[in-house]
N, C-alpha and C positions, 0 to 999 in steps of 0.2 A: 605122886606127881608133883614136880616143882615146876614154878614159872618163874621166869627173868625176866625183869624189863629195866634197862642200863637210863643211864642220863651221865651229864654232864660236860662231855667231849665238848671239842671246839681246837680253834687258833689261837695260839698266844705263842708270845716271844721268848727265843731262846733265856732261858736262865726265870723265867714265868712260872707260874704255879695253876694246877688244875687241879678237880677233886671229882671224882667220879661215884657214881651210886649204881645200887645194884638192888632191888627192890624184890624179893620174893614173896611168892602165894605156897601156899600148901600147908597143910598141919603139922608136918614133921618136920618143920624147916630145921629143927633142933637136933638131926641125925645127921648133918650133912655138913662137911668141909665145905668152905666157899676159897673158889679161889678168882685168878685174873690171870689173864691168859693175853696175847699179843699177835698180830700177824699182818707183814707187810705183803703184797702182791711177790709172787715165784717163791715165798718161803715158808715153810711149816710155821703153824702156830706154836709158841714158847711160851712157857711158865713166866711171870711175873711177881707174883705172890700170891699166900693163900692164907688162911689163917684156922685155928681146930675149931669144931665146932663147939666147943668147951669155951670160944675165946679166951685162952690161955695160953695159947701156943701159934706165933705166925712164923713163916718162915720166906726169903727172899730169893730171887736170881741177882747171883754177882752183881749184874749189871744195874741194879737199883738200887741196890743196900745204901742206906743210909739218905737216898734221896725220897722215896718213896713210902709209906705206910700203911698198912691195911688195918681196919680196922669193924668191926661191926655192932652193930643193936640188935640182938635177939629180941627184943617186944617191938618193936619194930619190924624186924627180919628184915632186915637193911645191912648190906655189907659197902664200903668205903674204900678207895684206894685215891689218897692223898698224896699226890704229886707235886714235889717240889724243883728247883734247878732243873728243869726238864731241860732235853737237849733237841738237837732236828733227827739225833738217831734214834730217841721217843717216840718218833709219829709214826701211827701203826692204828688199826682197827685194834678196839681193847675189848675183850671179851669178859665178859663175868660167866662160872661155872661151878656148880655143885656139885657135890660127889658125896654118894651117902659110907660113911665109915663106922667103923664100931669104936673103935679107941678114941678117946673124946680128945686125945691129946696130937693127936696125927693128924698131918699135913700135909695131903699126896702134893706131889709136883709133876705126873706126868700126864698129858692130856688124856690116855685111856683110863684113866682110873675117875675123868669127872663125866656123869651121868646126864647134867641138865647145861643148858648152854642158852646164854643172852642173846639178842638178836645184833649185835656188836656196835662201840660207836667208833667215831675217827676222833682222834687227838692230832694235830698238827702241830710242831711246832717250826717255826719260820727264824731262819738265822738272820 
């Protein structure tokens, strides 16, 4: 059993920077891709990034590459998604989720493949 519990969300201005946390409980936290997930009102939840649970291996959606970071602490069991140049097509309820995998080097990106899920926050950004 993992728990999630998100922080960081808020408002800030187009081209502004936010940095989000992802705090997990459980013993096995060390089996489990984490990733970040997105979703605005009337549309499916989308991949954002995730990264292996090896941290060794992150991987992105188009649409962030190069603005965006994921990152984590396993003694901690804190996972990160570092947000930069955000945009107003960024604001979205941001989910953090785990997913237990075997290859330490994999990094599902599709929602059914993660198991545990954050209670989500709102990122806003205002043009």
């Amino acid at each position: 059993q993992v728990q999630l519990v998100e922080s960081g969300g808020g408002l800030v201005q187009t081209g502004g920077s936010l940095r989000l946390s992802c705090a997990a409980s459980g013993r096995t936290f060390s089996d489990y891709a984490m990733g970040w997930f997105r979703q605005v009102p009337g549309k499916e939840r989308e991949f954002v990034a995730g990264i292996s649970r090896s941290g060794t291996a992150t991987y992105y959606a188009d649409f962030v590459k190069g603005r965006f970071t994921i990152s984590g602490d396993n003694a901690k069991k804190t996972v990160y998604l570092q947000m930069n140049s955000l945009k107003p097509e960024d604001t979205a309820v941001y989910y953090c989720a785990a997913g237990r995998v075997t290859a330490i080097r994999r990094v599902p990106d599709y929602l059914g493949e993660y198991d545990y899920w954050g209670q989500g926050n709102q990122v806003t950004v205002s043009s």
